[in-house]
N, C-alpha and C positions, 0 to 999 in steps of 0.2 A: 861275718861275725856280728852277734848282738852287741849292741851297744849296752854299757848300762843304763840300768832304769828302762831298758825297752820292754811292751810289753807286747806280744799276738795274740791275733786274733782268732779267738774259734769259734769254727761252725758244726753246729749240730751235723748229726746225719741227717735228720731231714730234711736240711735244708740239701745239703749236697745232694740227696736224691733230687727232692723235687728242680733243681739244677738240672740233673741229669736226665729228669723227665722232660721238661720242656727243651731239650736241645736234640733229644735222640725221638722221640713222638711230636710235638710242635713246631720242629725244626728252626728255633727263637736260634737269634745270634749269638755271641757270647756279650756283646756290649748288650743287651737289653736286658739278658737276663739279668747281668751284672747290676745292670741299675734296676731291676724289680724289685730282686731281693735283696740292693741293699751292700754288696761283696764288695769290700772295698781295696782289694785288690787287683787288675787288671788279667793278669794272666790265670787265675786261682780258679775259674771253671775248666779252664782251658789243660789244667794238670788234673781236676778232679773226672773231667770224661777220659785222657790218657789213663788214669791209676785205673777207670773203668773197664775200659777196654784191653785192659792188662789181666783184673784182677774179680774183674765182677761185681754185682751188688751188693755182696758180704764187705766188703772191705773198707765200708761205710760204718762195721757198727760199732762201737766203743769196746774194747777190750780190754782196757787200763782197770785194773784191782784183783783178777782170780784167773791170770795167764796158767796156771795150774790146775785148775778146776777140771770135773769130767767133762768134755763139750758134747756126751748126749744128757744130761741130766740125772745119769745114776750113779749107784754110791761111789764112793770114792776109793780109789787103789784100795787105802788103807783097810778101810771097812770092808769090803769085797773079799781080803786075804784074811785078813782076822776072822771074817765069820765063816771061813771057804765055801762062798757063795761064788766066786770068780768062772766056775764053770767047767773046773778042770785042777782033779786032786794032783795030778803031775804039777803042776805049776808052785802048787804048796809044795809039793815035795821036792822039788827044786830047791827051793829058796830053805828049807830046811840041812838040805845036804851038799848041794852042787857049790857054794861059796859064789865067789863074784861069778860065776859061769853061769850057774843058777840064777843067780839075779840078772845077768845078762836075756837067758829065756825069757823069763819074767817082763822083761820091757820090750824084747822080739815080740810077744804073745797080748802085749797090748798095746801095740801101737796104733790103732785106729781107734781106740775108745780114751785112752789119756795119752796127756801131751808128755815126751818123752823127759824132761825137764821137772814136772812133777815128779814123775816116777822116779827117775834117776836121785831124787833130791830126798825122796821118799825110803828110797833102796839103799843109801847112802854109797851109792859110786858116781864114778866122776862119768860126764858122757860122752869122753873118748874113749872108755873102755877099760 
């Protein structure tokens, strides 16, 4: 448990990459790297290669401010349904008639393009159903 007044430490992601480079390609220990860059924690490359090997190089990149956002870069739920540009007039037609059923397809129908949590928030249902 924090203490008050404590405060942590953060590191970029690039720093935990280039971490992650020098241990997995220059095969550096973990005390060296630790004292290259500076880490002033002892075990903290040593979870940042585990979260790797877990979870891959994405997992590095800062997410905090737009967990709802579209994660390929295009419009958003909202706009897409509004202008039915979405790709598929059933889907309007859905959410026109079907009630929460409807909006259930709706979030079936895009779940690799938006996060289920936007959409749900967006659709206004809850996302157990």
């Amino acid at each position: 448990m924090a203490k008050k007044g404590q405060t942590y430490k953060h590191y970029p992601g690039s720093l935990k990459r280039e971490a992650i480079r020098l241990r997995v390609e220059e095969n550096w220990t973990y005390r060296a790297i630790k004292k290259q860059l500076g880490i002033y924690e002892a075990n903290r490359v040593k979870t940042w290669m585990a979260t790797y090997r877990k979870k891959g190089d994405r997992v590095f990149e800062d997410r905090r401010g737009a967990p709802s956002s579209p994660r390929d870069g295009t419009k958003s739920l909202c706009e897409a349904i509004r202008n039915r540009e979405c790709g598929a007039k059933k889907v309007v037609g859905d959410l026109e008639s079907g009630g929460v059923w409807g909006k259930r397809l709706v979030v079936e129908s895009f779940v690799g393009t938006y996060t289920i949590k936007g959409m749900c928030t967006f659709l206004a249902v809850s996302r157990s159903g």
